[in-house]
N, C-alpha and C positions, 0 to 999 in steps of 0.2 A: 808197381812201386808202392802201392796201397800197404800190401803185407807185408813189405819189406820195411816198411816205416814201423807199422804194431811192432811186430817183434825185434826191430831197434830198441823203442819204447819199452818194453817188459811189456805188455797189453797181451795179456792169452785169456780172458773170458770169452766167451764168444760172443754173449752180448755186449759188452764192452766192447770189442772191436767191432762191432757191426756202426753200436752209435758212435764211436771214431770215426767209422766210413760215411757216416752222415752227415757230420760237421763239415768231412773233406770235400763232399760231393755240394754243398753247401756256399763253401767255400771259391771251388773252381768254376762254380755257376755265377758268382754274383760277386766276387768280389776278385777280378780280374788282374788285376795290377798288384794286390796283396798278394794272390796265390803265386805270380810269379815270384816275387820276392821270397815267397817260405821256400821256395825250390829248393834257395842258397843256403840255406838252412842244414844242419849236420843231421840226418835221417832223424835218429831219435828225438828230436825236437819239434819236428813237424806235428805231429797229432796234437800236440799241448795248442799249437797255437789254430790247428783247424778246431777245437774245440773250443777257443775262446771268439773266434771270428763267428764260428758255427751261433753261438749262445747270441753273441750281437744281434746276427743276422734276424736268426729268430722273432727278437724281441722287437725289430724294427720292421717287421714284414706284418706282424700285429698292428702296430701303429700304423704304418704305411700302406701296403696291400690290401689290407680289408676297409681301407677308408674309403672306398666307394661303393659299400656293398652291405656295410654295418656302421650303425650310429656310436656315440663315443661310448655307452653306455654298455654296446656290449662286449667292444672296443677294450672296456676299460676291464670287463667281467675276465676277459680274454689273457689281458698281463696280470689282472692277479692272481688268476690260475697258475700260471707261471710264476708268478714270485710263489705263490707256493708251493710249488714242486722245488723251486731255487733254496729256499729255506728248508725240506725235507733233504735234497739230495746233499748239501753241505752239510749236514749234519752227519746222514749217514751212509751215506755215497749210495743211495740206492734211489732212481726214480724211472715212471714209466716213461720218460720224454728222455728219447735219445740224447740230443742237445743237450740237456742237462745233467744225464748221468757221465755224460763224459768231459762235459766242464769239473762239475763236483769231482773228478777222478785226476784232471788236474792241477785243479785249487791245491789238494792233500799230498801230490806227487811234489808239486813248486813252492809250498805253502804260501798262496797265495791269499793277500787280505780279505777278507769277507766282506768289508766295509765298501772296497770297489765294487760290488757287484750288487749292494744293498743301493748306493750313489748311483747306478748308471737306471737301475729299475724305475729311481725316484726321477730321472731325465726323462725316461722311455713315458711316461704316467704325464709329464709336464707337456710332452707332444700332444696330448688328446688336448689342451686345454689351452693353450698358450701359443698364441699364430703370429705375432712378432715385438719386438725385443728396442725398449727405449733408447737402448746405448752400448757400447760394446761392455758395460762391464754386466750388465743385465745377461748380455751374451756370454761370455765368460764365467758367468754363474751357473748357468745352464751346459757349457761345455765341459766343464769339471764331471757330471757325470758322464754325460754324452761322450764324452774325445780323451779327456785328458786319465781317466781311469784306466779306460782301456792301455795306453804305454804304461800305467803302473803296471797292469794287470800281465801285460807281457813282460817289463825287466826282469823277474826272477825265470825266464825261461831265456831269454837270452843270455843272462850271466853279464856280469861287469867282475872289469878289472881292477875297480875302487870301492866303496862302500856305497851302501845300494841310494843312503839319502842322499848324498851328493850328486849320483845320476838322476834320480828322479824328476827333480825339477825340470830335466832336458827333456826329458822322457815324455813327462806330461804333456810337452812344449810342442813335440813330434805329435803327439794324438791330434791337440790343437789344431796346429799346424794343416794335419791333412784334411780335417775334417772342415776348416773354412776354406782348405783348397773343392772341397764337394760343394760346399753351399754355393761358392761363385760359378761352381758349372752347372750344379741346377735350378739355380734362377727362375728357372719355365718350371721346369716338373713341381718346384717346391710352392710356387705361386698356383700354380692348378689344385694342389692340394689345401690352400689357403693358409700357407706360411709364408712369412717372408722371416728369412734369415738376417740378410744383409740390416743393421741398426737403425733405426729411424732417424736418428740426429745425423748418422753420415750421409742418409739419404738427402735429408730435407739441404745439409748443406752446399747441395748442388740441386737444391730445387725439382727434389724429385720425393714422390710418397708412392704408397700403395696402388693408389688410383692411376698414376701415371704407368707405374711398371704393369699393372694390365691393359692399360691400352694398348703399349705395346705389344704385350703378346699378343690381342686379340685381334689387332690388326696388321700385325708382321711388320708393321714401319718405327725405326729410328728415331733416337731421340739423342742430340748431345750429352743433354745432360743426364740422359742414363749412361751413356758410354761413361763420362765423368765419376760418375759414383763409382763403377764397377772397377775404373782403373785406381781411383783411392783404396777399393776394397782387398783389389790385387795388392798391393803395396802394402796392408794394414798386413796381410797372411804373408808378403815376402818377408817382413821383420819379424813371424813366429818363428818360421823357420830358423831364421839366423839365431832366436835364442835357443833353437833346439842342436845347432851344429856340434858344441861341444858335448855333448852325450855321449855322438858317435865314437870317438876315440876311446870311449869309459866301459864300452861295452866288452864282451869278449872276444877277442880274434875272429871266432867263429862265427859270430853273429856279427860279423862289423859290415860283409858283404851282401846278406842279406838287408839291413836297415837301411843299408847306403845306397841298394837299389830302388827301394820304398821311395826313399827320400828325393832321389834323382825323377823316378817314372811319375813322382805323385808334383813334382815341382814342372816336371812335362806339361801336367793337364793346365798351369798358371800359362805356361810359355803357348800353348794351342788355343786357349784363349783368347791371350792378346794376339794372336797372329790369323784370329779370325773375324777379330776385329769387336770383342767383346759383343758376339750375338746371343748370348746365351739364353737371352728371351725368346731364343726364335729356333735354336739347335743345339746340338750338345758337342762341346770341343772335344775333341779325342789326340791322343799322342799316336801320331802316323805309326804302323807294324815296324818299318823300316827302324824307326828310332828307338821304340822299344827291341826290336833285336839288339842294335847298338849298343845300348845299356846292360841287357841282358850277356851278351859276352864278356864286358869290362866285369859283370858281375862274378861270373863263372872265372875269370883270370885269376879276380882277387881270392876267391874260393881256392884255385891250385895255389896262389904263393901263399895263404892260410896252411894251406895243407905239407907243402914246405918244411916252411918255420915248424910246425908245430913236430915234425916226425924225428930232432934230436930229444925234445921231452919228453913226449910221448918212449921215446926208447928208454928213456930212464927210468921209470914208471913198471914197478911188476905188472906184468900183463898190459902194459898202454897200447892201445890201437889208434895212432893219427889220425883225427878228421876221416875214417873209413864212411861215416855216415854221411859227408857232405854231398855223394849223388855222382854221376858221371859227367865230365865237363867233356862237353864238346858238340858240332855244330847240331845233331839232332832234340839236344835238350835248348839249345836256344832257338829253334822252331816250336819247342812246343808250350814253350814259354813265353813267346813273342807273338 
């Protein structure tokens, strides 16, 4: 599927395609629940956005991955490396980091802002230093690079039906959205590496701080009023979302079954949470395979009636090819998706 996605895309360098196949390979390692969703994606669309998850990924495996093995210092030596290969390869689309010559390669193809990608470095730079957050708009200032860039940074590959500022807001909304859905499932992992995400004022409102969320962990026992916080905090990320619903209709046809499986499998991990009873100091919620299948087919349906609608336009169109690149619907791709 790999080369059948490049050359959807125009992608014939060969190094250019190799570091496409890195972002993807990237991608389908670590970021499970997104790759499923680019499935639904029209072929030629796929690489733009394993290249922009690839770049993420990257830049948070820096922050993240080497924090137990290097100080912030070298930590920090490590992302400005990389912001300056970031700033050579958008210039002139040429860099030795896969990752980034094939970001740079879709920035030019989507013409994508440069200012998101200067904004999320400035987020990725604030992890080495900043371990948690007075209040949610504290938090909200720092998700603007972190989350919210990222859905700007995809709407010009997904395509809308309206004008792009009027999506964005949603868009951004969706970034948001999924990434306070991550923070409340790793609770533990992000306390082990000495952040706490969740705000200090909604903690202390139910009588809980720092101190108290590592007891917990450290001693595997329950606390109400941590339960308490986490289900405010659940609540706080149920009302991103609902600002981000209206987007979904704004997008293009083709991209509306992708988003919309994002959106469903990433509101899963809220619903596996609560239904494990908010342990997430002690484990990590997951959405059962079963039900990711589930979602996974309803996605691939809405994919064929995409594919539908779209084949009287498409006929009217010199040369249109309907939705050809949206992939093969049926039960083996939702095995392998699920």
């Amino acid at each position: 599927m790999t080369e059948r996605e490049l050359d959807a895309a125009g992608v014939i360098d060969p190094a250019l395609r190799e570091a496409y196949r890195h972002c993807r390979r990237l991608n389908a390692r670590h970021g499970r629940t997104y790759f499923l969703a680019t499935r639904l994606l029209p072929v030629e669309r796929r690489p733009a956005v394993h290249a922009l998850y690839g770049f993420a990924r990257w830049a948070d495996d820096i922050v993240d991955a080497l924090g137990t093995g290097a100080d912030t210092t070298r930590r920090d030596a490590e992302l400005a490396a990389l912001e300056r290969e970031l700033e050579q390869g958008l210039r002139d689309g040429e860099s030795a980091e896969p990752v980034v010559r094939a970001l740079a390669d879709t920035a030019r193809r989507y013409r994508i802002d440069h200012a998101h990608f200067a904004d999320f470095m400035a987020a990725m730079r604030a992890d080495l230093v900043v371990t948690d957050y007075a209040d949610y708009a504290a938090l909200r200032r720092y998700m603007h690079g972190s989350a919210a860039v990222i859905g700007l940074q995809m709407l010009p590959v997904l395509g809308t039906v309206t004008d792009r500022e009027t999506a964005a807001p949603h868009a951004a909304a969706l970034g948001v959205a999924f990434q306070l859905t991550n923070f409340l499932r790793d609770v533990g992992e992000d306390l082990d590496r000495g952040r706490v995400y969740l705000p200090a004022d909604l903690l202390a409102a139910h009588g809980v701080d720092r101190e108290r969320l590592r007891w917990s962990r450290d001693t595997g026992r329950r606390d109400p009023r941590i339960t308490s916080a986490l289900r405010a905090f659940e609540r706080l990320t149920r009302g991103v979302y609902r600002q981000a619903v209206p987007g979904l209709a704004m997008l293009e046809p083709v991209s509306r079954p992708c988003i919309r499986t994002a959106f469903v499998l990433y509101g899963g991990i809220l619903d596996a949470v609560a239904e494990d009873g908010y342990a997430v100091l002690h484990r990590r919620s997951v959405v059962p395979r079963r039900r990711r299948a589930v979602v996974a087919a309803d996605g691939l349906a809405r994919v064929a009636a995409a594919r539908l609608r779209a084949r009287p336009a498409a006929a009217r169109e010199p040369g249109g090819v309907p939705l050809t690149g949206a992939g093969p619907v049926g039960p083996r791709m939702v095995e392998e998706v699920a």
